[in-house]
N, C-alpha and C positions, 0 to 999 in steps of 0.2 A: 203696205210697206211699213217696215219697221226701223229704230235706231238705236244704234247703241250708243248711251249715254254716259260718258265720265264725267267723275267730279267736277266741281266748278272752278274755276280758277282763283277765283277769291278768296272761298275753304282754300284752299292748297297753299297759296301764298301764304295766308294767317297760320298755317301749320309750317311749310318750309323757313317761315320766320322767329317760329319758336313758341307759338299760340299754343294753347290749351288743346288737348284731344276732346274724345267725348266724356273722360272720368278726369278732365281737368288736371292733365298733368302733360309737361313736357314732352312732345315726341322722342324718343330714342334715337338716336344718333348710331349710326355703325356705317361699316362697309360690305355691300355685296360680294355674295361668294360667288355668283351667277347661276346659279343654282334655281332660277325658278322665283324668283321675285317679281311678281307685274306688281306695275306701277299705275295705281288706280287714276291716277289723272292724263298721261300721255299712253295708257294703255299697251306698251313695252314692257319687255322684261328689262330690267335694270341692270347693266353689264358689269361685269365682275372688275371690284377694284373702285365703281363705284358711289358715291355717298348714299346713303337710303335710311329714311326715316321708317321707323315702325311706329303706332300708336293705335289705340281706341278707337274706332269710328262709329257714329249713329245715322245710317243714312237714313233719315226720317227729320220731321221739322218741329217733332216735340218727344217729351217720355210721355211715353203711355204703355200697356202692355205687349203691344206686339214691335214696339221700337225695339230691335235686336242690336246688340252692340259688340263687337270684334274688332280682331286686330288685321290692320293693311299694312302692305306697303308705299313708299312712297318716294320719286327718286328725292333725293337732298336737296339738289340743285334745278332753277327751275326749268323747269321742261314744257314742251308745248300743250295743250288740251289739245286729243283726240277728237276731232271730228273728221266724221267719210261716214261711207255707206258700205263699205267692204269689213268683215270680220277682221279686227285687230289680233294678230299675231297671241295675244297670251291668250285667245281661244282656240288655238290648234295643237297645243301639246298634251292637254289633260283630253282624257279618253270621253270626256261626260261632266255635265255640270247641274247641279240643281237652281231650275227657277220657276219661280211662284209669283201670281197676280194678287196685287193689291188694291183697292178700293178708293176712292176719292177719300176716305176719312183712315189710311197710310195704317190699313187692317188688312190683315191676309186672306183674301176670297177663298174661302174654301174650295176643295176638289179643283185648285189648277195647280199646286207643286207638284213637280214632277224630275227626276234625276231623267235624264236625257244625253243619248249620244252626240259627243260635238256636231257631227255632220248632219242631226235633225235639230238645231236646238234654233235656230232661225226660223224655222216654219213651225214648231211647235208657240214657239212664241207671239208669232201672228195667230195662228189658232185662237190662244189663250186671252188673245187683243180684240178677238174680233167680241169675246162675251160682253156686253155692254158696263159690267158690274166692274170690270176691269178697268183702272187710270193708267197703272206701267206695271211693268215687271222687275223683279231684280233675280240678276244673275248670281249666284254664290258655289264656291267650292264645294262639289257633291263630298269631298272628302273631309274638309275641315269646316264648313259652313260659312266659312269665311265672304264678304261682300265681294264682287268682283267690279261690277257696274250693273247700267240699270235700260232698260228696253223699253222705248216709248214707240207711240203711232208715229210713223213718217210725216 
């Protein structure tokens, strides 16, 4: 059994309050066009009209060379964390997603990234759960690499 995992609500806070990203600068402020924005902490798209932060994110718990850093979104205002066992809604629009197993020391296990069709991308990822070398997965945009959330053991 598998989960998907968004942000923590503590990160989110300290960013929706005005905290530092991951290149230590102010999140951006704008408004949703609705257009395709998920919102990595309540895992929705964030409805047009609005508030939505953009910023830097590091989803790892230090720099090192495989800590990747891009930009999310995030609604402004705050919103609930995501938790269930059912695929959240910003995983049924995009055709395919890329995700890759990472290692207790937050390094990318070789031979498990894979760009994958939404409708396998749950059993691909217990798959990739079940190799022992494997601690989680993270989900990212097969199109812009961008983080999406992250896939742990049940």
């Amino acid at each position: 059994m598998t989960q998907i995992i968004a942000l923590p609500t503590d990160i989110v806070r300290a960013l929706q309050n005005g905290g530092p990203d991951a290149h230590g600068q102010t999140p951006e402020r704008t408004v949703s066009d609705g257009g395709g924005n998920p919102c990595r902490h309540c895992l929705q798209y964030i409805p047009e009209g609005a508030g939505m932060l953009t910023l830097a994110h590091r989803p790892f718990p230090a720099v090192q060379p495989y800590a990747e850093t891009g930009p999310i979104f995030l609604c402004a205002d705050h919103c609930p964390r995501y938790q269930g066992n059912q695929t959240p809604g910003i995983f049924t629009n995009a055709p395919d997603y890329l995700i890759k197993g990472y290692g207790q020391d937050n390094r990318i296990v070789y031979g498990t990234g894979i760009v994958i069709g939404k409708d396998e991308m749950m059993a691909q990822a217990e798959d990739i759960l079940s190799t022992p070398r494997v601690a989680y997965i993270h989900i990212r945009s097969a199109r812009n690499n961008c983080y999406q959330a992250r896939i742990d053991r049940g």
